[in-house]
C-alpha positions as CSV (number, residue, x, y, z in Angstrom):
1,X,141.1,86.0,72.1
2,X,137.6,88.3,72.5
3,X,135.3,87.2,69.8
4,X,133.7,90.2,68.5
5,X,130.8,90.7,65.5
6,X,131.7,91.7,62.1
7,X,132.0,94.7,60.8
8,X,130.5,96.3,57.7
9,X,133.1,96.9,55.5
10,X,135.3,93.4,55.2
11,X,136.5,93.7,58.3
12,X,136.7,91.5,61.7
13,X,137.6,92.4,64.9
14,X,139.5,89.7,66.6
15,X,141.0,91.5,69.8
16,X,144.1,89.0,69.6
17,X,147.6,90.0,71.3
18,X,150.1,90.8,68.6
19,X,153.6,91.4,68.1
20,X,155.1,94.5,65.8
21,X,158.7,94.0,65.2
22,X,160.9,96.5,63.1
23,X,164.5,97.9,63.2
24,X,165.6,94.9,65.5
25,X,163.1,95.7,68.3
26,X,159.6,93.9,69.4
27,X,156.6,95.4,70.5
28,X,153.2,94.5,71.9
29,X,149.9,95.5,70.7
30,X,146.8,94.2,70.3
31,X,144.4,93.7,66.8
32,X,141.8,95.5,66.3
33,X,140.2,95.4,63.4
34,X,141.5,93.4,60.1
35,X,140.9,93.1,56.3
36,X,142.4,90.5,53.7
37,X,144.8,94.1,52.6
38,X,145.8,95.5,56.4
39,X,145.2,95.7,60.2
40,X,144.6,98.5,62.9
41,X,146.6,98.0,66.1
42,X,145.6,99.1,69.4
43,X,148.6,100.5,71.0
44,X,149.3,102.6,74.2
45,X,151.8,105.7,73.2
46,X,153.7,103.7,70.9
47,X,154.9,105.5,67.3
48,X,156.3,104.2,64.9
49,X,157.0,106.2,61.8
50,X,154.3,106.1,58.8
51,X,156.1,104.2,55.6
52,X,158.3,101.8,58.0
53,X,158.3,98.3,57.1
54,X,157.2,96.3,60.1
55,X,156.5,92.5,60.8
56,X,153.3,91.8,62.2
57,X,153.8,88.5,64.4
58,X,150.8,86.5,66.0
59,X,149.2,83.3,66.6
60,X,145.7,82.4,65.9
61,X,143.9,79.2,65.5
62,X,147.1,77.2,67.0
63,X,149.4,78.8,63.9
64,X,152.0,81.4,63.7
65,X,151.4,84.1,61.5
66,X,154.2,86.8,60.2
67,X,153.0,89.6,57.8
68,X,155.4,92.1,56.0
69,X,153.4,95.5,56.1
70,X,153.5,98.9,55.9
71,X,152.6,101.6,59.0
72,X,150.2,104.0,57.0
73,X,149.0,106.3,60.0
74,X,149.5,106.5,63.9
75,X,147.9,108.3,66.7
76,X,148.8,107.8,70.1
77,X,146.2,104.7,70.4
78,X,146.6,103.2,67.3
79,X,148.4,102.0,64.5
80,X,147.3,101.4,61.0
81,X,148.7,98.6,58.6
82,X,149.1,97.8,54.9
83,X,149.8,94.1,54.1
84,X,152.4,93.8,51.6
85,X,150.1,91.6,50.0
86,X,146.7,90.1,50.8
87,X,146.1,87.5,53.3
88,X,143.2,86.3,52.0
89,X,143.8,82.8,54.3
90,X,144.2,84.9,57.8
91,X,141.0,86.8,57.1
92,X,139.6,83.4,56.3
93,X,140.7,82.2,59.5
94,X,140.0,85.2,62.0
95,X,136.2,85.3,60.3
96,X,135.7,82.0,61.4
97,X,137.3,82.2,65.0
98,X,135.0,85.1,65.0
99,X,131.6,83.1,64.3
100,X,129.8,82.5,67.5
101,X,129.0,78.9,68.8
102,X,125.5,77.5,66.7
103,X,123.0,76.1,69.8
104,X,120.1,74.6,68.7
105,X,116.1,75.9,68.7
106,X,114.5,74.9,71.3
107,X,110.6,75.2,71.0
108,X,108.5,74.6,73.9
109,X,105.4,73.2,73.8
110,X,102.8,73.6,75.7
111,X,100.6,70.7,76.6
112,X,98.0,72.4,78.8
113,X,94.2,70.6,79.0
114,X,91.9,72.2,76.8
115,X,89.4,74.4,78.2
């Protein structure tokens, strides 16, 4: 997964390898940007029609996610979701894979002679 830095707005930007399954079939994307109430997808050329009921399938933080959603727009790049209902917990989760590592302060000081 890319870490990437919040974004204003609610949302994170997690870069993680997805699956989108509907009518039988699976596909691969990758997710963009996410709220606790949808996702936009990253695709390449795939459509899926806006209003279809898909399953968004992934794993972060060593557990398996699948989210009932909505398509609500596509272009040729991307795909945007509507959560069924809010995932409050996944947000949760991706925020914090997001945050990056805390090092400590160094401070230097500097023990030249006096002049």
């Amino acid at each position: 997964m890319s870490i990437t830095k919040n974004h204003p707005g609610g949302h994170v930007s997690p870069l993680l390898p997805v699956q989108i399954e509907y009518n039988g079939r699976s596909f691969s994307a990758r997710l963009g940007s996410l709220s606790p109430e949808g996702a936009l997808l990253e695709t390449h050329g795939l459509t899926v029609p806006v209003g279809m009921r898909v399953i968004l399938s992934f794993t972060l933080a060593r557990r398996s996610w699948q989210i009932p959603a909505s398509i609500t727009h596509t272009t040729p790049h991307e795909i945007g979701l509507l959560f069924s209902g809010s995932q409050y917990a996944l947000y949760a989760q991706a925020s914090r894979a997001e945050l990056p590592p805390v090092s400590p302060l160094r401070t230097r000081i500097d023990r030249g002679s006096a002049a």
